[in-house]
VOLUM-653952 format. One record per residue (C-alpha): residue number from 1; residue in three letters; x, y, z. Coordinates in steps of 0.5 Angstrom, whole numbers, plus 500, padded with zeros to 3 digits. Layout:
! VOLUM-653952
NODE  seq  type    x    y    z
NODE  NUM   ALA    X    Y    Z
...
! end
This chain:
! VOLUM-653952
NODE  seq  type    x    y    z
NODE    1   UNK  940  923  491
NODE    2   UNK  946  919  488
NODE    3   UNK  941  913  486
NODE    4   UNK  937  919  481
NODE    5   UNK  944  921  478
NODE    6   UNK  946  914  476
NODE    7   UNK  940  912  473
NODE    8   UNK  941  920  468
NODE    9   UNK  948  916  467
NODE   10   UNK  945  910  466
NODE   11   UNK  940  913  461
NODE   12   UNK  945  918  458
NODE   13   UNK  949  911  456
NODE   14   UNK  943  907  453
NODE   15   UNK  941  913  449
NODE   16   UNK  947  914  446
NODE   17   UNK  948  906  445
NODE   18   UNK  943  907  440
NODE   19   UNK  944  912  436
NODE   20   UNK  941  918  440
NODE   21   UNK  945  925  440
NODE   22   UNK  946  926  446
NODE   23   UNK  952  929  451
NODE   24   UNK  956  924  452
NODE   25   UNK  957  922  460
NODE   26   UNK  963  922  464
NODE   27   UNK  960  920  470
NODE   28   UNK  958  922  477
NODE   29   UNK  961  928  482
NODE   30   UNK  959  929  489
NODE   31   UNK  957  936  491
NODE   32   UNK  955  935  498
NODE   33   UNK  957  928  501
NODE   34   UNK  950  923  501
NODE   35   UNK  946  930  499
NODE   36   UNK  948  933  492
NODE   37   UNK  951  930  486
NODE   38   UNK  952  931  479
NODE   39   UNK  952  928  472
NODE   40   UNK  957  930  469
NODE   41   UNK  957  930  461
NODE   42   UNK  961  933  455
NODE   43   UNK  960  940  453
NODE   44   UNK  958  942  446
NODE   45   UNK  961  947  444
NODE   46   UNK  959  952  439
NODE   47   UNK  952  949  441
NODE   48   UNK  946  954  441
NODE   49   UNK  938  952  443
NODE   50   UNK  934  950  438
NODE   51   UNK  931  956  437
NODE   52   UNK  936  960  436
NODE   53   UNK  939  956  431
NODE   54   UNK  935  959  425
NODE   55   UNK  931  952  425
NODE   56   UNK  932  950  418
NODE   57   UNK  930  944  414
NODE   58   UNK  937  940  415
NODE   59   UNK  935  942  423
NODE   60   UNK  927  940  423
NODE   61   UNK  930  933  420
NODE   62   UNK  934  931  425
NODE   63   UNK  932  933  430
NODE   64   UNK  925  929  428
NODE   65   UNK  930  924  427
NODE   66   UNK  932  924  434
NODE   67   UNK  925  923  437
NODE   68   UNK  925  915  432
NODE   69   UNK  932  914  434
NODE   70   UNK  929  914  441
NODE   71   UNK  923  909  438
NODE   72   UNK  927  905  436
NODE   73   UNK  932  905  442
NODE   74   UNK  926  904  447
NODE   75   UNK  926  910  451
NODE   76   UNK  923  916  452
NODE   77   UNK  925  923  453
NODE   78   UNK  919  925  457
NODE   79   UNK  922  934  457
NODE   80   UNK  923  935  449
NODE   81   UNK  923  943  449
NODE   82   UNK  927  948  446
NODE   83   UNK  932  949  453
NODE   84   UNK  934  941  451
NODE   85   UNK  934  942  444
NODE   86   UNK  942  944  442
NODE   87   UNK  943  946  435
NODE   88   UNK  950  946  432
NODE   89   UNK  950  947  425
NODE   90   UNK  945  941  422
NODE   91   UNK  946  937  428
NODE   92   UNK  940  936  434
NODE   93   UNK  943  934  441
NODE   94   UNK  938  931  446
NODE   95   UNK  940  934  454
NODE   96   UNK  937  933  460
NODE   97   UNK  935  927  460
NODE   98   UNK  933  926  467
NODE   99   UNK  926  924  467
NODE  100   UNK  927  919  461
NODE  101   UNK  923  913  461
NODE  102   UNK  926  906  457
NODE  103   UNK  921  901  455
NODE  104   UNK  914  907  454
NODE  105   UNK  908  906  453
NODE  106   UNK  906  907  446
NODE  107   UNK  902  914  449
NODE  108   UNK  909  916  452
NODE  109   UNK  913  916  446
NODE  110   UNK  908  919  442
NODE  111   UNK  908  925  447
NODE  112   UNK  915  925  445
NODE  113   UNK  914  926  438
NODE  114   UNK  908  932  439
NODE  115   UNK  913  936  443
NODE  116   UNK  918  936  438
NODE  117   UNK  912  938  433
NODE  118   UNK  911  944  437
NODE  119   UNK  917  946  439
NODE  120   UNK  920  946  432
NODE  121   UNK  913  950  430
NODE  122   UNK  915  956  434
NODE  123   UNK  922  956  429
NODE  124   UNK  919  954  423
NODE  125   UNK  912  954  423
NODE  126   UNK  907  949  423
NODE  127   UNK  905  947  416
NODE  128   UNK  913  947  414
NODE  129   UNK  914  942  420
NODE  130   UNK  909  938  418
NODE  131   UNK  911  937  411
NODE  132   UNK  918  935  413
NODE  133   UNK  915  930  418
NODE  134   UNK  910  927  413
NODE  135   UNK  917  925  410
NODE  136   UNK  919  920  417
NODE  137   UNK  913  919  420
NODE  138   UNK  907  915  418
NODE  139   UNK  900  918  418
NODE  140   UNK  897  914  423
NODE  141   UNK  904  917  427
NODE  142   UNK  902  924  426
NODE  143   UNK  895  924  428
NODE  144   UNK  897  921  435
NODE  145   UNK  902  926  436
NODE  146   UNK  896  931  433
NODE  147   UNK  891  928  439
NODE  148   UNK  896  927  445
NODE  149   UNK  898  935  443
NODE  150   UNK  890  936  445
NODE  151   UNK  890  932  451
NODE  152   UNK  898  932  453
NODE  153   UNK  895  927  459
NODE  154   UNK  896  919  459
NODE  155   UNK  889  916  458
NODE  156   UNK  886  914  465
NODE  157   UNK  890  919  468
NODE  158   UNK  886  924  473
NODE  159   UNK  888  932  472
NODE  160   UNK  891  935  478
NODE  161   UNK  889  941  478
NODE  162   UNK  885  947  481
NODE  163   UNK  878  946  480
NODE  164   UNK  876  953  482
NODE  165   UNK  879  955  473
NODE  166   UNK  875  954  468
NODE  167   UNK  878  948  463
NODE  168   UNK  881  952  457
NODE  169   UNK  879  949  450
NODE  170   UNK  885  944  446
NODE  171   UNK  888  948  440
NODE  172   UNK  891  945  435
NODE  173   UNK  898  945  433
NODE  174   UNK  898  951  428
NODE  175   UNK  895  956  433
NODE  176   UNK  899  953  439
NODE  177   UNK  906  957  437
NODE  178   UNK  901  964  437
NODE  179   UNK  898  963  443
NODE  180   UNK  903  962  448
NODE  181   UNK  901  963  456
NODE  182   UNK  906  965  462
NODE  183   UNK  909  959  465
NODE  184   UNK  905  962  471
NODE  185   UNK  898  966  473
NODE  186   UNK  895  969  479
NODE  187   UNK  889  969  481
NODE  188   UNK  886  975  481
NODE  189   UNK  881  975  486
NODE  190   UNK  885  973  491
NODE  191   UNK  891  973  495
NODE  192   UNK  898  970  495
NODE  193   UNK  895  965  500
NODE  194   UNK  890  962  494
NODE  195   UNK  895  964  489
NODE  196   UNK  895  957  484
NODE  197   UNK  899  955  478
NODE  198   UNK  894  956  472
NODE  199   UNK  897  951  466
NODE  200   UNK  893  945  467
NODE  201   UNK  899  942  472
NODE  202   UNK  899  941  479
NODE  203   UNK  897  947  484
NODE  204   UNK  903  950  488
NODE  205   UNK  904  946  494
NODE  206   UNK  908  949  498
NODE  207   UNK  903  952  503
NODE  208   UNK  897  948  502
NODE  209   UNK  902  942  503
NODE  210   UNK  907  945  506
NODE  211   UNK  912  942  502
NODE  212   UNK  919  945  499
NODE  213   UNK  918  947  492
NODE  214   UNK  924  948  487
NODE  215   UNK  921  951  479
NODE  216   UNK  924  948  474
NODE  217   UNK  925  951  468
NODE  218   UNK  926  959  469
NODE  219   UNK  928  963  463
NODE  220   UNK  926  969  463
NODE  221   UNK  924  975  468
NODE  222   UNK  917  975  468
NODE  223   UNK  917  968  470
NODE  224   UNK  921  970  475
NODE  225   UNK  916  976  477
NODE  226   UNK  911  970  477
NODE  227   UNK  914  965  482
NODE  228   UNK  916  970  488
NODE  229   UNK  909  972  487
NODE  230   UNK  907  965  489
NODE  231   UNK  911  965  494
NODE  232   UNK  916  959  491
NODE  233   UNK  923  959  496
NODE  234   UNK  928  956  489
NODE  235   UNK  928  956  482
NODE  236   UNK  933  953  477
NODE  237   UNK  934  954  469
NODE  238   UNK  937  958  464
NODE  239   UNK  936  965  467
NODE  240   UNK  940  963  474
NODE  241   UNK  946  960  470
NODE  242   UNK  947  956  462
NODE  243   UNK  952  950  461
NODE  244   UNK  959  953  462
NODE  245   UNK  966  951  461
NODE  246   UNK  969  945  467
NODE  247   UNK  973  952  470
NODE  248   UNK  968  955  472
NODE  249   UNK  963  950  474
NODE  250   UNK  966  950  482
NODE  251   UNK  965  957  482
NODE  252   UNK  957  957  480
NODE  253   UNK  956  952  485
NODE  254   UNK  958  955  490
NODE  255   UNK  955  962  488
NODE  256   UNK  948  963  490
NODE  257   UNK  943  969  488
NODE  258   UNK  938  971  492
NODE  259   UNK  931  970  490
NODE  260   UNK  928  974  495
NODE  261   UNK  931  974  502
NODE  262   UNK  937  971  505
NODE  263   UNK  933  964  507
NODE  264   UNK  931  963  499
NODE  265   UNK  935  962  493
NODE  266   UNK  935  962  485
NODE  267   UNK  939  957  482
! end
Protein backbone atom coordinates (compact mmCIF):
# COMPACT_ATOMS: atom_id res chain seq x y z
CA UNK A 1 0.00 0.00 0.00
CA UNK A 2 2.78 2.43 0.69
CA UNK A 3 4.51 1.70 -2.81
CA UNK A 4 0.63 2.87 -4.31
CA UNK A 5 0.90 6.11 -2.32
CA UNK A 6 4.79 7.03 -3.37
CA UNK A 7 3.96 6.24 -6.99
CA UNK A 8 0.54 9.31 -6.44
CA UNK A 9 3.23 11.40 -4.90
CA UNK A 10 5.68 10.63 -7.64
CA UNK A 11 2.91 11.54 -10.32
CA UNK A 12 1.63 14.32 -8.36
CA UNK A 13 5.51 16.06 -8.72
CA UNK A 14 5.95 15.13 -12.50
CA UNK A 15 2.53 16.66 -13.47
CA UNK A 16 2.93 19.72 -11.57
CA UNK A 17 6.77 19.72 -13.12
CA UNK A 18 4.99 20.08 -16.33
CA UNK A 19 2.50 22.79 -16.13
CA UNK A 20 -0.42 20.46 -14.91
CA UNK A 21 -2.60 22.33 -12.30
CA UNK A 22 -2.65 19.89 -9.75
CA UNK A 23 -2.43 19.87 -5.53
CA UNK A 24 0.77 20.41 -4.76
CA UNK A 25 2.10 17.26 -2.42
CA UNK A 26 3.57 17.31 0.97
CA UNK A 27 4.35 13.80 1.17
CA UNK A 28 3.16 10.55 2.75
CA UNK A 29 1.22 9.85 6.52
CA UNK A 30 0.75 6.62 7.77
CA UNK A 31 -2.44 5.74 9.03
CA UNK A 32 -2.31 2.16 10.15
CA UNK A 33 1.67 1.15 10.05
CA UNK A 34 2.46 -1.47 6.90
CA UNK A 35 -1.43 -1.14 5.84
CA UNK A 36 -2.75 2.58 5.07
CA UNK A 37 -1.31 5.58 3.83
CA UNK A 38 -2.02 8.92 2.76
CA UNK A 39 -1.07 11.43 0.13
CA UNK A 40 -1.23 14.34 1.64
CA UNK A 41 -1.71 17.38 -0.48
CA UNK A 42 -2.43 21.20 -0.31
CA UNK A 43 -5.99 22.13 -0.18
CA UNK A 44 -7.63 24.39 -2.68
CA UNK A 45 -9.52 26.69 -0.90
CA UNK A 46 -12.63 28.51 -2.37
CA UNK A 47 -12.58 25.49 -5.01
CA UNK A 48 -15.65 24.11 -5.94
CA UNK A 49 -16.47 21.00 -8.61
CA UNK A 50 -16.43 21.70 -11.78
CA UNK A 51 -19.92 21.61 -12.52
CA UNK A 52 -20.81 23.93 -9.82
CA UNK A 53 -18.74 26.44 -11.01
CA UNK A 54 -21.17 27.63 -13.61
CA UNK A 55 -18.60 26.30 -16.29
CA UNK A 56 -18.15 29.27 -18.63
CA UNK A 57 -15.77 29.74 -21.35
CA UNK A 58 -12.71 30.75 -19.38
CA UNK A 59 -13.51 27.43 -17.36
CA UNK A 60 -13.99 25.13 -20.54
CA UNK A 61 -10.55 26.77 -21.96
CA UNK A 62 -8.55 25.77 -19.24
CA UNK A 63 -9.81 23.27 -18.32
CA UNK A 64 -8.94 21.43 -22.01
CA UNK A 65 -6.05 23.29 -21.55
CA UNK A 66 -5.00 20.92 -18.78
CA UNK A 67 -5.64 17.86 -20.71
CA UNK A 68 -2.76 19.02 -23.67
CA UNK A 69 -0.51 20.06 -20.81
CA UNK A 70 -0.60 16.51 -19.59
CA UNK A 71 -0.06 15.42 -23.65
CA UNK A 72 2.66 17.55 -23.69
CA UNK A 73 3.80 16.37 -20.11
CA UNK A 74 3.69 12.57 -21.12
CA UNK A 75 1.09 11.35 -18.86
CA UNK A 76 -2.14 10.55 -18.53
CA UNK A 77 -4.77 11.03 -15.95
CA UNK A 78 -6.99 8.02 -16.49
CA UNK A 79 -10.21 9.16 -14.05
CA UNK A 80 -11.32 12.77 -15.57
CA UNK A 81 -14.77 13.32 -14.23
CA UNK A 82 -16.15 16.08 -12.44
CA UNK A 83 -15.58 14.89 -8.93
CA UNK A 84 -11.69 15.41 -9.92
CA UNK A 85 -12.51 18.73 -11.56
CA UNK A 86 -11.99 21.60 -9.10
CA UNK A 87 -12.99 25.29 -10.28
CA UNK A 88 -11.73 28.32 -8.78
CA UNK A 89 -12.71 31.30 -10.58
CA UNK A 90 -11.23 30.49 -14.07
CA UNK A 91 -8.68 27.93 -13.05
CA UNK A 92 -9.34 23.93 -13.50
CA UNK A 93 -7.41 21.94 -10.86
CA UNK A 94 -6.72 18.19 -11.68
CA UNK A 95 -7.22 15.78 -8.42
CA UNK A 96 -6.90 12.08 -7.83
CA UNK A 97 -4.33 11.40 -9.74
CA UNK A 98 -4.07 7.96 -8.42
CA UNK A 99 -4.43 5.93 -11.65
CA UNK A 100 -2.38 8.25 -13.76
CA UNK A 101 -0.36 6.86 -16.28
CA UNK A 102 3.05 8.60 -17.82
CA UNK A 103 4.26 7.60 -21.16
CA UNK A 104 0.51 6.42 -22.63
CA UNK A 105 -0.46 5.17 -25.38
CA UNK A 106 -1.75 7.17 -28.06
CA UNK A 107 -5.61 5.82 -27.18
CA UNK A 108 -5.20 6.20 -23.40
CA UNK A 109 -4.34 9.94 -23.88
CA UNK A 110 -7.14 10.50 -26.47
CA UNK A 111 -9.64 8.86 -23.42
CA UNK A 112 -8.52 11.61 -21.48
CA UNK A 113 -9.53 14.36 -24.01
CA UNK A 114 -13.13 12.61 -24.57
CA UNK A 115 -13.67 12.69 -20.88
CA UNK A 116 -12.95 15.97 -20.56
CA UNK A 117 -15.44 16.71 -23.55
CA UNK A 118 -18.05 14.82 -21.81
CA UNK A 119 -17.63 16.08 -18.51
CA UNK A 120 -17.85 19.66 -19.68
CA UNK A 121 -20.80 18.91 -21.78
CA UNK A 122 -22.89 18.37 -18.94
CA UNK A 123 -22.26 22.06 -17.75
CA UNK A 124 -21.99 23.59 -20.99
CA UNK A 125 -23.52 21.44 -23.49
CA UNK A 126 -21.89 20.14 -26.22
CA UNK A 127 -22.00 22.22 -29.40
CA UNK A 128 -20.45 25.35 -27.06
CA UNK A 129 -17.54 22.67 -25.68
CA UNK A 130 -17.20 21.70 -29.06
CA UNK A 131 -16.59 25.26 -30.47
CA UNK A 132 -14.34 26.19 -27.99
CA UNK A 133 -12.07 22.84 -28.42
CA UNK A 134 -11.82 23.58 -32.27
CA UNK A 135 -10.02 26.33 -30.74
CA UNK A 136 -7.00 24.11 -29.00
CA UNK A 137 -7.28 20.61 -30.74
CA UNK A 138 -6.66 19.74 -34.06
CA UNK A 139 -9.62 17.90 -35.94
CA UNK A 140 -8.09 14.66 -36.18
CA UNK A 141 -7.57 15.15 -32.10
CA UNK A 142 -11.60 15.42 -32.04
CA UNK A 143 -12.50 12.92 -33.91
CA UNK A 144 -10.42 10.42 -32.01
CA UNK A 145 -11.92 11.51 -28.55
CA UNK A 146 -15.21 11.38 -30.63
CA UNK A 147 -14.39 7.47 -31.37
CA UNK A 148 -13.11 6.40 -28.34
CA UNK A 149 -16.35 8.14 -26.58
CA UNK A 150 -18.12 5.31 -28.74
CA UNK A 151 -16.04 2.43 -27.73
CA UNK A 152 -14.59 3.95 -24.21
CA UNK A 153 -12.37 0.29 -24.34
CA UNK A 154 -8.46 0.10 -25.83
CA UNK A 155 -8.34 -1.73 -29.31
CA UNK A 156 -7.61 -5.50 -28.47
CA UNK A 157 -9.02 -5.19 -25.42
CA UNK A 158 -11.75 -8.16 -24.50
CA UNK A 159 -14.98 -6.59 -22.48
CA UNK A 160 -15.88 -8.01 -18.94
CA UNK A 161 -18.83 -8.09 -18.66
CA UNK A 162 -22.10 -10.06 -18.11
CA UNK A 163 -23.17 -11.30 -21.02
CA UNK A 164 -26.66 -12.17 -19.80
CA UNK A 165 -27.27 -7.95 -21.04
CA UNK A 166 -27.71 -6.78 -24.13
CA UNK A 167 -25.12 -4.42 -25.54
CA UNK A 168 -26.27 -0.85 -25.50
CA UNK A 169 -25.89 1.21 -28.76
CA UNK A 170 -22.94 3.87 -28.53
CA UNK A 171 -24.49 7.42 -28.62
CA UNK A 172 -22.74 10.27 -29.45
CA UNK A 173 -21.57 13.35 -27.33
CA UNK A 174 -24.30 15.21 -27.81
CA UNK A 175 -27.35 12.96 -26.63
CA UNK A 176 -24.57 11.51 -23.73
CA UNK A 177 -25.05 14.20 -21.20
CA UNK A 178 -29.44 13.88 -21.55
CA UNK A 179 -29.28 10.34 -21.31
CA UNK A 180 -27.58 9.45 -17.97
CA UNK A 181 -27.58 6.03 -16.45
CA UNK A 182 -27.69 5.05 -12.63
CA UNK A 183 -24.00 3.99 -11.68
CA UNK A 184 -25.40 0.68 -10.68
CA UNK A 185 -28.93 -1.58 -11.89
CA UNK A 186 -30.37 -4.77 -10.56
CA UNK A 187 -31.43 -7.46 -12.63
CA UNK A 188 -34.90 -7.54 -12.28
CA UNK A 189 -35.53 -11.29 -12.78
CA UNK A 190 -33.32 -12.24 -10.21
CA UNK A 191 -31.92 -12.16 -6.97
CA UNK A 192 -29.34 -10.57 -4.79
CA UNK A 193 -27.05 -13.66 -5.49
CA UNK A 194 -27.49 -12.95 -9.53
CA UNK A 195 -27.57 -9.15 -9.15
CA UNK A 196 -24.66 -7.68 -11.73
CA UNK A 197 -23.29 -4.37 -12.32
CA UNK A 198 -24.88 -3.05 -15.86
CA UNK A 199 -22.59 -0.16 -16.90
CA UNK A 200 -20.60 -2.18 -19.33
CA UNK A 201 -17.63 -2.54 -16.52
CA UNK A 202 -16.79 -5.73 -14.72
CA UNK A 203 -19.55 -7.71 -13.14
CA UNK A 204 -19.57 -7.30 -9.05
CA UNK A 205 -17.37 -10.01 -7.66
CA UNK A 206 -17.83 -10.13 -4.52
CA UNK A 207 -19.95 -13.32 -4.37
CA UNK A 208 -18.89 -14.81 -7.43
CA UNK A 209 -15.19 -14.36 -6.40
CA UNK A 210 -15.30 -14.11 -3.01
CA UNK A 211 -13.39 -10.93 -3.06
CA UNK A 212 -13.63 -7.79 -1.09
CA UNK A 213 -15.30 -4.88 -2.86
CA UNK A 214 -14.76 -1.18 -2.17
CA UNK A 215 -17.27 1.33 -4.63
CA UNK A 216 -15.21 4.02 -5.58
CA UNK A 217 -17.03 7.15 -6.53
CA UNK A 218 -20.43 7.59 -4.38
CA UNK A 219 -21.88 10.85 -4.55
CA UNK A 220 -25.27 10.39 -4.15
CA UNK A 221 -28.17 8.44 -2.15
CA UNK A 222 -29.35 6.60 -4.89
CA UNK A 223 -26.08 5.26 -5.71
CA UNK A 224 -25.80 4.32 -2.28
CA UNK A 225 -29.44 2.50 -2.26
CA UNK A 226 -27.81 0.66 -5.32
CA UNK A 227 -24.85 -0.85 -3.64
CA UNK A 228 -26.52 -2.25 -0.51
CA UNK A 229 -28.69 -4.07 -2.95
CA UNK A 230 -25.45 -5.84 -4.44
CA UNK A 231 -24.49 -6.63 -1.27
CA UNK A 232 -21.03 -4.25 -1.71
CA UNK A 233 -19.66 -4.34 2.30
CA UNK A 234 -17.75 -0.67 1.60
CA UNK A 235 -17.78 2.50 -0.45
CA UNK A 236 -15.98 5.58 -0.70
CA UNK A 237 -16.56 9.10 -2.18
CA UNK A 238 -18.22 12.56 -1.72
CA UNK A 239 -21.30 11.34 -0.22
CA UNK A 240 -19.32 9.49 3.12
CA UNK A 241 -16.87 12.93 3.37
CA UNK A 242 -15.24 16.13 0.68
CA UNK A 243 -11.89 17.47 1.03
CA UNK A 244 -11.64 19.33 4.59
CA UNK A 245 -9.48 21.35 6.53
CA UNK A 246 -5.99 19.26 8.08
CA UNK A 247 -7.85 19.77 11.91
CA UNK A 248 -10.33 17.60 10.92
CA UNK A 249 -8.82 15.30 9.00
CA UNK A 250 -7.89 12.85 12.15
CA UNK A 251 -11.38 12.81 13.27
CA UNK A 252 -12.80 11.49 9.86
CA UNK A 253 -10.31 8.74 9.70
CA UNK A 254 -11.28 7.53 12.85
CA UNK A 255 -15.29 8.11 12.29
CA UNK A 256 -16.90 5.42 10.21
CA UNK A 257 -20.58 5.22 9.10
CA UNK A 258 -22.22 2.18 9.03
CA UNK A 259 -23.31 1.14 5.57
CA UNK A 260 -25.45 -1.84 6.65
CA UNK A 261 -24.29 -3.48 9.83
CA UNK A 262 -21.55 -3.15 12.36
CA UNK A 263 -19.31 -5.61 10.22
CA UNK A 264 -19.41 -3.25 7.09
CA UNK A 265 -18.54 0.32 6.53
CA UNK A 266 -18.84 3.64 4.15
CA UNK A 267 -16.03 5.47 3.93
Amino acid sequence: MRRLAEREDCILRLLRDGGVRVPEPHGLVGVSAGREYLVVTELVPDAVEILESGVGDPVIDDALTQVRKLWATGAAHRDIKPSNLLARGTQVWLVDVAFGELRPSRWRAAVDLANMLLTLALGAGPDRVLTRAMVLFDRDEIVEAFAVARTRRAPGHRPRRDRSFPAEPATPLSHRHAQARPLLHRSPDSGRAGTRCTDNRDPCPRDGLGMNVIAEGVENDEQLAALRILGCPQAQGFLSARPADPDVIGELIRTRIALADPATSFR
